[in-house]
Backbone as CSV, one residue per row, in Angstrom:
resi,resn,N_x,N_y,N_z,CA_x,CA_y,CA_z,C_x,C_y,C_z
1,UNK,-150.310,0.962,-84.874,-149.977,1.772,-83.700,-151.212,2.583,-83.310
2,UNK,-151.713,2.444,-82.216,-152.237,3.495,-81.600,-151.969,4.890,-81.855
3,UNK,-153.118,5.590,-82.536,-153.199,6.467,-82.707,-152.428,8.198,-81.673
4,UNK,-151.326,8.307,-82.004,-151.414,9.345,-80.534,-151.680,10.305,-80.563
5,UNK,-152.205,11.154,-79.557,-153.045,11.874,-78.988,-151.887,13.236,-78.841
6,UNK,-150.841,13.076,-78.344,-150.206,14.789,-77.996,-149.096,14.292,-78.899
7,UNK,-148.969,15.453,-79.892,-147.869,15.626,-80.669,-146.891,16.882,-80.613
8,UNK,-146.005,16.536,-80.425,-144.794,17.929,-80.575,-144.579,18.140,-82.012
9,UNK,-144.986,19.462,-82.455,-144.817,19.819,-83.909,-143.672,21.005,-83.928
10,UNK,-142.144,20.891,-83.935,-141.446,21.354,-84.443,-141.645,22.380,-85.716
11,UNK,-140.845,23.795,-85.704,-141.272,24.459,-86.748,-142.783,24.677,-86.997
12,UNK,-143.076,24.883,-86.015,-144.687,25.352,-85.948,-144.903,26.704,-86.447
13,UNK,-143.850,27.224,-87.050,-144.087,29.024,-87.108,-143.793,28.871,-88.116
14,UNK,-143.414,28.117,-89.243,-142.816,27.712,-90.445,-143.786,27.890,-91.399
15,UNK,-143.655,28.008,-92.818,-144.817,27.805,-93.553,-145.713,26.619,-93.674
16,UNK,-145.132,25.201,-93.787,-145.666,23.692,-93.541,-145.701,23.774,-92.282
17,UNK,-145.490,23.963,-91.342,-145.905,24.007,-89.909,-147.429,24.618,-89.592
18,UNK,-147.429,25.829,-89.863,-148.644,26.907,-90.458,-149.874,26.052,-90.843
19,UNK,-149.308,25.576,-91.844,-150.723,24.809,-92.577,-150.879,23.537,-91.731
20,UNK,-150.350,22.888,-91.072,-150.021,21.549,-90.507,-150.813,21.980,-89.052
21,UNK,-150.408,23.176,-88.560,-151.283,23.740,-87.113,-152.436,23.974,-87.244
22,UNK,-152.910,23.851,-87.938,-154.445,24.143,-89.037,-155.563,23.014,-89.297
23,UNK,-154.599,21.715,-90.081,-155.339,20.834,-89.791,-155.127,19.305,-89.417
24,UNK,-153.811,19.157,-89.002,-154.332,17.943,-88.308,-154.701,18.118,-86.504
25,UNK,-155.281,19.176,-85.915,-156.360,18.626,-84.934,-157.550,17.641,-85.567
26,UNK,-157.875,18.298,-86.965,-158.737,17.716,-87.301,-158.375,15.797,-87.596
27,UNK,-157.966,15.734,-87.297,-157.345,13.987,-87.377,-157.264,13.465,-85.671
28,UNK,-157.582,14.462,-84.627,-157.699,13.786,-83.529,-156.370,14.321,-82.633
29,UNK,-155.581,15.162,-83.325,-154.151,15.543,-82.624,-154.198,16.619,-81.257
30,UNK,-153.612,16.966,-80.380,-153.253,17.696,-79.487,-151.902,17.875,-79.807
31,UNK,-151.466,19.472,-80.334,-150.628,19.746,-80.410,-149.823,20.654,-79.336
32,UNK,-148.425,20.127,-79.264,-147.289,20.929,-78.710,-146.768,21.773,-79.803
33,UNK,-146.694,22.700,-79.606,-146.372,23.312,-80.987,-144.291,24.384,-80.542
34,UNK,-143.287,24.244,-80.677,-142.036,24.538,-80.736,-141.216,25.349,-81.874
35,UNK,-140.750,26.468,-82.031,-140.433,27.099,-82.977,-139.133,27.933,-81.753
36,UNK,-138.389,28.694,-82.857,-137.382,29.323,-82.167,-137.903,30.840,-82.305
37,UNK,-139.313,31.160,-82.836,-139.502,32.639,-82.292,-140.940,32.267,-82.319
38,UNK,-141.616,33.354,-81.426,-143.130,33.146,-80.799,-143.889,33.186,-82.102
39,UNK,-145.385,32.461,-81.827,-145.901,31.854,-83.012,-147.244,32.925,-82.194
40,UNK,-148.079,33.776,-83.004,-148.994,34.884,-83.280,-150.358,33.901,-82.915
41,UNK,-150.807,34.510,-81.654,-151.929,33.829,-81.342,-151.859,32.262,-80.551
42,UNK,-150.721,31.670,-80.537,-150.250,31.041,-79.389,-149.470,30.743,-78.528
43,UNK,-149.884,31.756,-77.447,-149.320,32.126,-76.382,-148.648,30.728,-75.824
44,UNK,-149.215,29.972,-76.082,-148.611,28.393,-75.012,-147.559,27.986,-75.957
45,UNK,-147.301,28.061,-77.217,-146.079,27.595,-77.866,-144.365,27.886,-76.839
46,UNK,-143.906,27.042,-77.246,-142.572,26.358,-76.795,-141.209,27.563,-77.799
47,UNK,-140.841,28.188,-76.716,-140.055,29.400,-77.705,-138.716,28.786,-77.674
48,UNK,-137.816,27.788,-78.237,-136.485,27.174,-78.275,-135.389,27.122,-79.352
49,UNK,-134.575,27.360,-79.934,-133.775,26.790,-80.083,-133.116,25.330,-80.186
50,UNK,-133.008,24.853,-81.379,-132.784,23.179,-81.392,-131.239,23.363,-80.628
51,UNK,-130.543,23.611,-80.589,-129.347,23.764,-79.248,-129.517,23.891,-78.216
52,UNK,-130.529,24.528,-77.586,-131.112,24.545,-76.305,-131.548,22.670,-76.447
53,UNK,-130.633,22.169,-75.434,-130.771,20.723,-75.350,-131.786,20.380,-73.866
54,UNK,-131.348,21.282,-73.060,-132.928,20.840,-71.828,-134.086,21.761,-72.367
55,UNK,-133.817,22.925,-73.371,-135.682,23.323,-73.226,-136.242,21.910,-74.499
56,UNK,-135.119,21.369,-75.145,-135.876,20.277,-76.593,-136.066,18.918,-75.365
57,UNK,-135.702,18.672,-74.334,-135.910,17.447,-73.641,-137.178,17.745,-72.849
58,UNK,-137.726,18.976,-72.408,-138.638,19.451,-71.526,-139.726,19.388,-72.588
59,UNK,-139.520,20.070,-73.947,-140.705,20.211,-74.881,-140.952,18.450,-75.313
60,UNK,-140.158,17.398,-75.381,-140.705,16.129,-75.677,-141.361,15.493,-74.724
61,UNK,-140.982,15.907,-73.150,-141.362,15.136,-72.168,-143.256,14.657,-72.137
62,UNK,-143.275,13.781,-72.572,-145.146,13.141,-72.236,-145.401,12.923,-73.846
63,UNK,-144.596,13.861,-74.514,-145.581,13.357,-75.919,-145.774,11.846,-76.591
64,UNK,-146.771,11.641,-77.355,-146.713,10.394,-77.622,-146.036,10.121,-79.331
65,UNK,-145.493,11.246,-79.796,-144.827,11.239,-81.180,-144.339,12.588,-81.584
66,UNK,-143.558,12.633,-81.855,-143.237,13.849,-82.903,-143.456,14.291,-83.621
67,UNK,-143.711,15.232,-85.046,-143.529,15.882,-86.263,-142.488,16.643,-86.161
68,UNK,-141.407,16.155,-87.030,-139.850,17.436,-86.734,-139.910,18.134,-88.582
69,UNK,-140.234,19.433,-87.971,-140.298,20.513,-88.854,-139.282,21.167,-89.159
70,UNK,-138.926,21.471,-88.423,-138.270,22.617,-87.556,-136.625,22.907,-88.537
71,UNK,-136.332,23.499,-88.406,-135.001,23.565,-89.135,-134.395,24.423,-90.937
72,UNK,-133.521,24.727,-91.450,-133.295,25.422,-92.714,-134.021,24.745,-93.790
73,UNK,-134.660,25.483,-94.350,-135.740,24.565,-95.622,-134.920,25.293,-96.848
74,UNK,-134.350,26.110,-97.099,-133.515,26.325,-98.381,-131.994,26.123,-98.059
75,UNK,-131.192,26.447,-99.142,-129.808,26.393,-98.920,-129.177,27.552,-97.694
76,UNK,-127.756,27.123,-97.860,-127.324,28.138,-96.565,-125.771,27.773,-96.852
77,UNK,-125.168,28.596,-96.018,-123.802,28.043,-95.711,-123.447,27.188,-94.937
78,UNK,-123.100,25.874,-95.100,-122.902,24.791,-94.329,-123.009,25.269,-92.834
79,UNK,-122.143,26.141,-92.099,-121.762,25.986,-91.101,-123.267,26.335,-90.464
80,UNK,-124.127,26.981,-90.727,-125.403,27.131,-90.505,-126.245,25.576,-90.671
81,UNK,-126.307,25.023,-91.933,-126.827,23.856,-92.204,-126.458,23.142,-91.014
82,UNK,-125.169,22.954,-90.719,-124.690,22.094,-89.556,-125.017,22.461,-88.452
83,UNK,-125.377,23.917,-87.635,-125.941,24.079,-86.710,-127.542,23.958,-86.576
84,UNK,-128.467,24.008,-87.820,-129.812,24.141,-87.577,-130.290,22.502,-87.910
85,UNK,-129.596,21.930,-88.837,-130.176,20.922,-89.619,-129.932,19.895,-88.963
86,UNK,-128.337,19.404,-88.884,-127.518,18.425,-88.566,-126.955,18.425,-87.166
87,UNK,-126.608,19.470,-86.302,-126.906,18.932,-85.131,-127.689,19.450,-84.386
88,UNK,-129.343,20.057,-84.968,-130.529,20.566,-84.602,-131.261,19.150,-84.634
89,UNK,-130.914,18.454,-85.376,-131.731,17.046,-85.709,-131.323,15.926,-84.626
90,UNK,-129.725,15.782,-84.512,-129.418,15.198,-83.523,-129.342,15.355,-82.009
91,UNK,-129.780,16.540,-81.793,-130.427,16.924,-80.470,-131.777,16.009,-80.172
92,UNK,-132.552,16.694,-80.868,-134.098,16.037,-80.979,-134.272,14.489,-81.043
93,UNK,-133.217,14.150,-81.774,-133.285,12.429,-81.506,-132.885,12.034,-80.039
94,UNK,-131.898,12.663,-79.861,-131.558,12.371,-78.227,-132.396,12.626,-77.173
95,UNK,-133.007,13.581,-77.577,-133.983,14.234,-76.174,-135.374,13.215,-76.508
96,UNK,-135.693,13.201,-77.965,-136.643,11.891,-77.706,-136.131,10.431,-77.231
97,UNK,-134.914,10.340,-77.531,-134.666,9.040,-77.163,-134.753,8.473,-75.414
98,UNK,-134.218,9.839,-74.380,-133.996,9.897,-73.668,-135.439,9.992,-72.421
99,UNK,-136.699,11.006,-73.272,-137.640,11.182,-72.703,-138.372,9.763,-72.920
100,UNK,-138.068,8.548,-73.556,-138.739,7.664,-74.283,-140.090,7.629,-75.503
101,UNK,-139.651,8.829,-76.053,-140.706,8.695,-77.483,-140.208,7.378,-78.265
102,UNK,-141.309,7.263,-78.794,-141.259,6.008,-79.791,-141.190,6.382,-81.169
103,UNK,-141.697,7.356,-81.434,-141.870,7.520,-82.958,-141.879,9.207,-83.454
104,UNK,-140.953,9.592,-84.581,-140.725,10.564,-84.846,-141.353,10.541,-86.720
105,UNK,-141.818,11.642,-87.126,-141.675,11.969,-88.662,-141.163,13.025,-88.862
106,UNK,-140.138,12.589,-89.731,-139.316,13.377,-90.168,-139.350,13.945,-91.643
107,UNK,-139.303,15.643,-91.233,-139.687,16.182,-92.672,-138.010,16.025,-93.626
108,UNK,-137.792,15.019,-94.434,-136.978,14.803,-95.240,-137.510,16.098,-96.693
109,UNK,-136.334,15.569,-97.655,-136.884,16.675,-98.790,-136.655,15.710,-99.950
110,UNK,-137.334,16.175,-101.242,-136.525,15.609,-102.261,-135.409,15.774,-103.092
111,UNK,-134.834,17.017,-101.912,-133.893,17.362,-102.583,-132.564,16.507,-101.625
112,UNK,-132.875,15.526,-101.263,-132.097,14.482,-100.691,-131.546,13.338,-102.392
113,UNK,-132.105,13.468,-103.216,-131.891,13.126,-104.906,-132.108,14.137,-105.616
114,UNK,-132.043,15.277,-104.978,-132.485,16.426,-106.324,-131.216,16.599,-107.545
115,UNK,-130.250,15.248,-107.642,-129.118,15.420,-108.822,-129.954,14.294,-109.523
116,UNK,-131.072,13.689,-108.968,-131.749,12.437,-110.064,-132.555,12.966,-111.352
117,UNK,-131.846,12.738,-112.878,-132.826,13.064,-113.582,-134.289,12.889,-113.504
118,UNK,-135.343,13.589,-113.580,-136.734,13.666,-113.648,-137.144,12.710,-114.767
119,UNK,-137.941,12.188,-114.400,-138.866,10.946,-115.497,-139.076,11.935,-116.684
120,UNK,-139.088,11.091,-117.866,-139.531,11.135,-119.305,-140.794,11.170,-119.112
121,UNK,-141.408,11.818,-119.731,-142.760,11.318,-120.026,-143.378,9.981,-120.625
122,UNK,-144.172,9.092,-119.506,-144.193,7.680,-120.226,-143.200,7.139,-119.161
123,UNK,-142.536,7.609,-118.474,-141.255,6.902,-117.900,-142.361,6.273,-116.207
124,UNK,-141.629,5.314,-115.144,-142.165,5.253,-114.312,-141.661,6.235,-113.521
125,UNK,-142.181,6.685,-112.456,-141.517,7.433,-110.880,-140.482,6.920,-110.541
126,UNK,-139.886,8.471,-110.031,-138.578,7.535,-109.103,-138.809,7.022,-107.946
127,UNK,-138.615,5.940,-107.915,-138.551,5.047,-106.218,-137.460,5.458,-105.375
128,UNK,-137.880,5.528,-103.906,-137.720,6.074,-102.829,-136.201,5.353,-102.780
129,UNK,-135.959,4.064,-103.440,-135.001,3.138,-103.195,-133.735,3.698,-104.055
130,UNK,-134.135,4.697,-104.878,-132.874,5.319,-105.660,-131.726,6.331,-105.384
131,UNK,-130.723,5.677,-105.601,-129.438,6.450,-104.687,-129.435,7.835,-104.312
132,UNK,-129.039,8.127,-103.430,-129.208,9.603,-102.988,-128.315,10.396,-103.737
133,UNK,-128.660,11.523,-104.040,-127.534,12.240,-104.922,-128.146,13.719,-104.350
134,UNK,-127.903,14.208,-103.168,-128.234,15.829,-102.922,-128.175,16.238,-103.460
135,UNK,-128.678,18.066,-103.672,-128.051,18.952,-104.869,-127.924,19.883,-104.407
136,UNK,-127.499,20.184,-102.785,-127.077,21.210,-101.955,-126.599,20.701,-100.542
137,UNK,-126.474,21.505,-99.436,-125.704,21.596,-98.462,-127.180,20.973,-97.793
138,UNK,-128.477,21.417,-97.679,-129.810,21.369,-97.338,-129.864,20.424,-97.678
139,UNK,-130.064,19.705,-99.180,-130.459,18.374,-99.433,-129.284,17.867,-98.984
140,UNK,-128.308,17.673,-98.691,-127.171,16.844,-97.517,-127.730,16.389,-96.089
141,UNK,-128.278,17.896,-96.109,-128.326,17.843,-94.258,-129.523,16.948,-94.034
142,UNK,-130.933,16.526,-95.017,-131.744,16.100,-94.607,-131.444,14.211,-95.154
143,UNK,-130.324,14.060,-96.035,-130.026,13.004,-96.129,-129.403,12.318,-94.822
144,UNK,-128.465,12.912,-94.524,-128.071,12.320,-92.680,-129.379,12.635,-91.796
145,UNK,-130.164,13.709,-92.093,-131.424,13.143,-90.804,-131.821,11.513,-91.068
146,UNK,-131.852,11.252,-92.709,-132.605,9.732,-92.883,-131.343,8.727,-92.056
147,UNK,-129.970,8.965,-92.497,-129.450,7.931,-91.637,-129.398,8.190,-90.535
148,UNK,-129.476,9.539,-89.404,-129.802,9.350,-87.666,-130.980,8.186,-87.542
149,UNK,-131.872,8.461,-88.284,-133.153,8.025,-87.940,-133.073,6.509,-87.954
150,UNK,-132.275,6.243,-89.259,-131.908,4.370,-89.446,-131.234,4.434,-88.511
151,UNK,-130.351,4.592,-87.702,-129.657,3.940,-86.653,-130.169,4.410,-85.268
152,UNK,-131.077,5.461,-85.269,-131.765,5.233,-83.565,-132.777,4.593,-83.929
153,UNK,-133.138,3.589,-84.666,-133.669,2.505,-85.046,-133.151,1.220,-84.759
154,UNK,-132.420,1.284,-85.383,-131.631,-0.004,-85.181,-130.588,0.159,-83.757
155,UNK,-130.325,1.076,-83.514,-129.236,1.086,-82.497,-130.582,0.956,-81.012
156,UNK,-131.617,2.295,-80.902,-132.580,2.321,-79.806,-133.888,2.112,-79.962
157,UNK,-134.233,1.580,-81.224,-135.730,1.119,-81.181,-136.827,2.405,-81.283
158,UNK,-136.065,3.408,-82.160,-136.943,4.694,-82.228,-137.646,4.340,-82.900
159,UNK,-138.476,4.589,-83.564,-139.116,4.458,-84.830,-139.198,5.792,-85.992
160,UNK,-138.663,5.989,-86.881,-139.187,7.251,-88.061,-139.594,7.008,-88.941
161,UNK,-140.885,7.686,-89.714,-141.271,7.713,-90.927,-140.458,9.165,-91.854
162,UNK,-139.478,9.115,-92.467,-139.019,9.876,-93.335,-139.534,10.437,-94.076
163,UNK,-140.143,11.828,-94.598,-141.041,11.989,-95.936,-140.142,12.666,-96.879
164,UNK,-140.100,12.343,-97.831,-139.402,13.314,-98.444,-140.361,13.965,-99.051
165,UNK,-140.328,15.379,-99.031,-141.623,16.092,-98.976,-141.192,16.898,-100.327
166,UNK,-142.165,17.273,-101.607,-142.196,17.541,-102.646,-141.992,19.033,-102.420
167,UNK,-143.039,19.806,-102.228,-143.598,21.049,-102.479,-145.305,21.191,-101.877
168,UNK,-145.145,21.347,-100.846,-146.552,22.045,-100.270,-146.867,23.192,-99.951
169,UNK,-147.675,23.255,-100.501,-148.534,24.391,-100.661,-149.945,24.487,-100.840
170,UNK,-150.533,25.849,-100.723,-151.796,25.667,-101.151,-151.990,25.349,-102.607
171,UNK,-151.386,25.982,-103.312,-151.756,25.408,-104.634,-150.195,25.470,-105.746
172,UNK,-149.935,24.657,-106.646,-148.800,24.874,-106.902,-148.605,25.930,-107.735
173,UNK,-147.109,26.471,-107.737,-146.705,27.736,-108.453,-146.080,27.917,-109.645
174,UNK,-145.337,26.463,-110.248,-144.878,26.775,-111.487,-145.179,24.833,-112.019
175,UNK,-144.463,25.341,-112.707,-145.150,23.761,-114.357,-144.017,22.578,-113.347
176,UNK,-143.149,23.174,-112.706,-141.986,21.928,-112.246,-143.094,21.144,-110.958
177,UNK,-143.688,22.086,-110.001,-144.297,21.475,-108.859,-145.456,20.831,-109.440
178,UNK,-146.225,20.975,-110.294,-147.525,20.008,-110.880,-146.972,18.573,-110.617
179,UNK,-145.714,18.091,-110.878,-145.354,16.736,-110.333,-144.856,16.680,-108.699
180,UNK,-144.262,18.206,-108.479,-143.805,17.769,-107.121,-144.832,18.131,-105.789
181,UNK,-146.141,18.124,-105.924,-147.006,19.278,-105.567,-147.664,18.275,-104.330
182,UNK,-147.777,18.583,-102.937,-148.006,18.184,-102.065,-149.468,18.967,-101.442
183,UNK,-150.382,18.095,-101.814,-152.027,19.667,-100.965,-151.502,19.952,-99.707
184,UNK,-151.965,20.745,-99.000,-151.521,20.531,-97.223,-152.873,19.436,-97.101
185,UNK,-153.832,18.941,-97.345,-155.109,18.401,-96.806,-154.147,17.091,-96.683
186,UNK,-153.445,16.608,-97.749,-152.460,15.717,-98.694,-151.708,15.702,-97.445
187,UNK,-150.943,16.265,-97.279,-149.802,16.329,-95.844,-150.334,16.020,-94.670
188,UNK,-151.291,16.399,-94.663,-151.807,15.900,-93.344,-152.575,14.612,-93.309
189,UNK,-153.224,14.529,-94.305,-153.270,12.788,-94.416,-151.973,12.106,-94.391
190,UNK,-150.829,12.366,-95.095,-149.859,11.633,-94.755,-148.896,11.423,-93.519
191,UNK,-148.974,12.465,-92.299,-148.437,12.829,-91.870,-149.433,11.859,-90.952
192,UNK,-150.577,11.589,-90.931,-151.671,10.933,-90.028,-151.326,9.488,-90.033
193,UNK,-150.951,8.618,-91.540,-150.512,7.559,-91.721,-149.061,7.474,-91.030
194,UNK,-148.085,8.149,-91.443,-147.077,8.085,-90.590,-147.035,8.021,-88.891
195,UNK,-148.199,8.422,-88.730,-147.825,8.429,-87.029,-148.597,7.277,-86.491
196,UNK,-149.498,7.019,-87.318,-150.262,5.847,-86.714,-150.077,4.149,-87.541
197,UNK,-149.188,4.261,-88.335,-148.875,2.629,-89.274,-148.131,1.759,-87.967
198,UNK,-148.433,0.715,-88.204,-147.887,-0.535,-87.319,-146.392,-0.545,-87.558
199,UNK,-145.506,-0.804,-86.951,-144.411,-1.605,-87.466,-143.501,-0.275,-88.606
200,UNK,-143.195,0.413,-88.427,-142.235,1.224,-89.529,-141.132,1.140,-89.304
201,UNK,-139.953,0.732,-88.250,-139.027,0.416,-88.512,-138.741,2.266,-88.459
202,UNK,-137.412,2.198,-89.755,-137.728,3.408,-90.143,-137.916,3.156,-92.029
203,UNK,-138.794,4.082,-92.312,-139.415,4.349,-93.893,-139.581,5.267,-93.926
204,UNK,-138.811,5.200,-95.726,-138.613,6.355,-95.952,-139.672,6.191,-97.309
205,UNK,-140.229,7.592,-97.579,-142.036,7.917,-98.266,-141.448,9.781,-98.784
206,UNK,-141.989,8.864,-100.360,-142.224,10.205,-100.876,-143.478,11.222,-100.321
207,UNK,-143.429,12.284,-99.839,-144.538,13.039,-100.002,-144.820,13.743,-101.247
208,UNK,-146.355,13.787,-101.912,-146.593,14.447,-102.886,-148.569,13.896,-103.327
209,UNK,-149.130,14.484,-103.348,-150.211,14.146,-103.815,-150.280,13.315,-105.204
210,UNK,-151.498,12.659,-105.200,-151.484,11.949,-106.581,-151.778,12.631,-107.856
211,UNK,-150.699,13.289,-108.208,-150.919,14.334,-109.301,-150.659,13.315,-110.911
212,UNK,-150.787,14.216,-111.683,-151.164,13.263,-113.056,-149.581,13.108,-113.741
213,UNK,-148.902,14.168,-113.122,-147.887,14.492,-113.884,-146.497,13.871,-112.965
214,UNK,-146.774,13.037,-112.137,-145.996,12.966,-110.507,-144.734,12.160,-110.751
215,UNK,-143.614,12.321,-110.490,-142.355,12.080,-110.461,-141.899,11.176,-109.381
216,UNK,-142.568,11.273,-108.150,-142.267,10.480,-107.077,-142.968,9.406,-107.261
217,UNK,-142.781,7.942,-106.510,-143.490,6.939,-106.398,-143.572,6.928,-105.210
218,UNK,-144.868,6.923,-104.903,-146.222,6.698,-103.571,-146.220,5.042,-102.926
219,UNK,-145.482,4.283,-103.826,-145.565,2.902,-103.653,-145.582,2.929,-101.042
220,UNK,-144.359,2.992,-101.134,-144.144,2.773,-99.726,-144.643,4.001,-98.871
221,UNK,-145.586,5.068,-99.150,-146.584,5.703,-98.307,-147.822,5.194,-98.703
222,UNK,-148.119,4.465,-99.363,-149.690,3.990,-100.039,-149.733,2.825,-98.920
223,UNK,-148.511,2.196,-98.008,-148.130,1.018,-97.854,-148.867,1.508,-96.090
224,UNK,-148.601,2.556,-95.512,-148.728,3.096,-94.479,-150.234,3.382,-94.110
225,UNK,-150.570,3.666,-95.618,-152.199,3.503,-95.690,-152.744,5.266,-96.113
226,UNK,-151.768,5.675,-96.547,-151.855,6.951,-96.783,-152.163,7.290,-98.600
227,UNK,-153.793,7.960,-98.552,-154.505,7.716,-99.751,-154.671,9.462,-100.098
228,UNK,-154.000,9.472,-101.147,-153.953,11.023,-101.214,-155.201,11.028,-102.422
229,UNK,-155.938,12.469,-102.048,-156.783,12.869,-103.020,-157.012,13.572,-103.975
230,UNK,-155.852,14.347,-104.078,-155.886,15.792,-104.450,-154.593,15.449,-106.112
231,UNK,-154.903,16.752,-107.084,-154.407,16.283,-108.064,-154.070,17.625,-108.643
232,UNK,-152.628,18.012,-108.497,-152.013,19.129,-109.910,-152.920,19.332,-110.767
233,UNK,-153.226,18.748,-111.563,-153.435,18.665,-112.649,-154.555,20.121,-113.185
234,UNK,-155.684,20.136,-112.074,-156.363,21.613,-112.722,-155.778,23.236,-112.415
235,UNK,-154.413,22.974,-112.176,-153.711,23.986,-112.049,-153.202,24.060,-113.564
236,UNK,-152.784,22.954,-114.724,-151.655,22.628,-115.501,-151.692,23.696,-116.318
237,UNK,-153.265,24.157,-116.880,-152.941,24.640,-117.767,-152.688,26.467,-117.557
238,UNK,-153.351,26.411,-116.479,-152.860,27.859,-116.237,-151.089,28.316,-116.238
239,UNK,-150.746,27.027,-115.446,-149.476,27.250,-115.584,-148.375,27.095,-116.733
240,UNK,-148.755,26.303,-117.661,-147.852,25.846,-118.630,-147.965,27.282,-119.532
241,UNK,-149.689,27.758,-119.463,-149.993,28.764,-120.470,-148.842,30.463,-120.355
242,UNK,-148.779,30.672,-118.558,-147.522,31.322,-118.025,-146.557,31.346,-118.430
243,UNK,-145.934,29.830,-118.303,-144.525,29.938,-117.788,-144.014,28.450,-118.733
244,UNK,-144.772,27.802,-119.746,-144.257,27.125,-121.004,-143.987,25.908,-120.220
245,UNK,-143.700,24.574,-121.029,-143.576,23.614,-120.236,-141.939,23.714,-120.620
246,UNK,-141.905,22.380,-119.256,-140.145,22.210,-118.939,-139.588,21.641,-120.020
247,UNK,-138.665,22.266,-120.165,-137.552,22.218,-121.093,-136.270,21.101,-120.577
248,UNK,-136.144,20.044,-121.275,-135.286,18.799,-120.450,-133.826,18.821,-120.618
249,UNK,-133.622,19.771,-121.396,-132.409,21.061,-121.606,-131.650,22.048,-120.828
250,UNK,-132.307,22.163,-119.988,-132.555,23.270,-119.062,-132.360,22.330,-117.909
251,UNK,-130.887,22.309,-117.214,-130.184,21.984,-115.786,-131.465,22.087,-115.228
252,UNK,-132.131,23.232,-114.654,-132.888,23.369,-113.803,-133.886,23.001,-113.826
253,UNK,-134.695,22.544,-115.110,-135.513,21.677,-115.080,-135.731,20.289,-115.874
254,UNK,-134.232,19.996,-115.968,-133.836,18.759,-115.943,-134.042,17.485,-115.015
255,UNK,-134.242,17.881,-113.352,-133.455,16.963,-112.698,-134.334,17.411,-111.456
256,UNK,-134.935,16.323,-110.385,-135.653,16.392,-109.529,-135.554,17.689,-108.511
257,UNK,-134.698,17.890,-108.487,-134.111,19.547,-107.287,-134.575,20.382,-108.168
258,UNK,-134.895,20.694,-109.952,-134.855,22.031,-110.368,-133.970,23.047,-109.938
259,UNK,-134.527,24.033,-109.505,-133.487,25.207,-109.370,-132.524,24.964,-108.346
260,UNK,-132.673,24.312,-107.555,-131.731,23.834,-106.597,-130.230,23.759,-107.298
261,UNK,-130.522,22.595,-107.892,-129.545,21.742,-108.892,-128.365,22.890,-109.360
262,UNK,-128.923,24.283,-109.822,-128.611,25.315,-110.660,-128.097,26.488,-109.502
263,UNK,-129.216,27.238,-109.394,-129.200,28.552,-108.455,-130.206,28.510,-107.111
264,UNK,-129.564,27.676,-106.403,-130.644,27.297,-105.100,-131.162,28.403,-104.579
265,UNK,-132.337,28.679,-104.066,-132.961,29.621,-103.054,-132.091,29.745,-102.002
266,UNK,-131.529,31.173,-100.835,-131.259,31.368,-100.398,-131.421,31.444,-98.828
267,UNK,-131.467,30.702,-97.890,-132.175,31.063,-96.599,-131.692,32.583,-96.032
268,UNK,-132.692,33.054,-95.905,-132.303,34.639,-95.923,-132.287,35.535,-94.498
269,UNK,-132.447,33.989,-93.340,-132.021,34.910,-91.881,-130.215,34.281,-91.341
């Protein structure tokens, strides 16, 4: 695919949005940038609401792809999940479908399997192909974004790259993210492969850098052409020396969601 040139970046005021507004210009992008409160220093950002259904059809109009950010990144009370996540998501498919975008990436999570036990050590990664098992209302809501996306595929010829996105950050924060640990440099290389691979159908791709300790399998984003560089690993020992390594005992760091699984983070507006 032709590389495109104007992107609508959803959740631009977000923390992965933040880092994402940062650097993929450097990959050639023109960003639209959309959030539901004004973003500090750009005045031209898109001030909406994913319910606001003509300002999300006006903000897609001309672009040549999406990045959908935008939406609850921790747990919540459903009826929220269902207004920001689930039919915040199905807005945006419609208004792209309607403006004629071709291709959306969609920030999936891994907490779309965060009930999947975590690899043994010695064990292989889990593949993208392994049953979904959420471990919240959040990891629910981003499991139905993956099936909107398969069927305005198959139903309208959308195209999505799904990521299920680890943990990005600048650098990781405890001994669990060393496997789930995404660079932003990492994200935005992947996020570059996703918008520009031939033929995706829709695919679904772990996000996560090639860390030493990594839980996800890279197999079907390696496929997109997306070559991550960056590696956990000279964080490990600072962190293990902290905060001890994971205990496979321990619900919460048993099982791909971690604390999720247990005592999820709270979305706190």
């Amino acid at each position: 695919m032709p590389a495109p040139r104007t992107v609508l970046l959803t959740g631009a005021a977000g923390g992965l949005g933040t880092l994402m507004r940062g650097l993929l210009p450097d990959h050639g992008y023109e960003l639209r940038l959309l959030d539901m409160r004004p973003i500090e220093g750009e005045p031209d950002a898109i001030v909406a609401d994913l319910a606001d259904r003509d300002a999300l059809r006006e903000a897609v109009r001309g672009v040549d792809a999406i990045i959908h950010l935008a939406g609850i990144s921790l747990e919540a009370p459903f009826e929220k999940i269902l207004r920001a996540n689930i039919e915040g998501t199905y807005h945006l498919y419609e208004a792209a479908r309607e403006e004629g975008v071709r291709r959306i990436v969609f920030a999936s999570s891994n907490h779309v399997v965060g009930h999947t036990p975590r690899p043994a050590p010695g064990e292989p990664p889990v593949p993208v192909e392994t049953p979904r098992r959420p471990d919240t209302f959040y990891g629910l809501s981003k499991s139905f974004g993956e099936d909107l996306a398969q069927l305005y595929w198959d139903k309208h010829g959308l195209e999505t790259v799904s990521v299920r996105i680890g943990s990005c950050f600048p650098e990781p924060t405890s001994v669990r993210m060393l496997s789930m640990w995404m660079s932003p440099a990492d994200g935005a290389r992947l996020f570059h492969a996703a918008l520009t691979a031939e033929d995706v159908g829709h695919t679904v791709v772990h996000g996560a850098s090639a860390n030493t300790r990594l839980w996800l399998d890279l197999t079907s984003a390696r496929a997109l052409g997306y070559e991550p560089r960056d590696d956990s690993e000279r964080y490990a020992e600072k962190l293990i020396a902290e905060q001890g390594e994971l205990d496979p005992d321990n619900r919460a760091q048993a099982y791909i969601g971690g604390a999720f699984v247990t005592d999820p983070p709270i979305w706190p507006y």
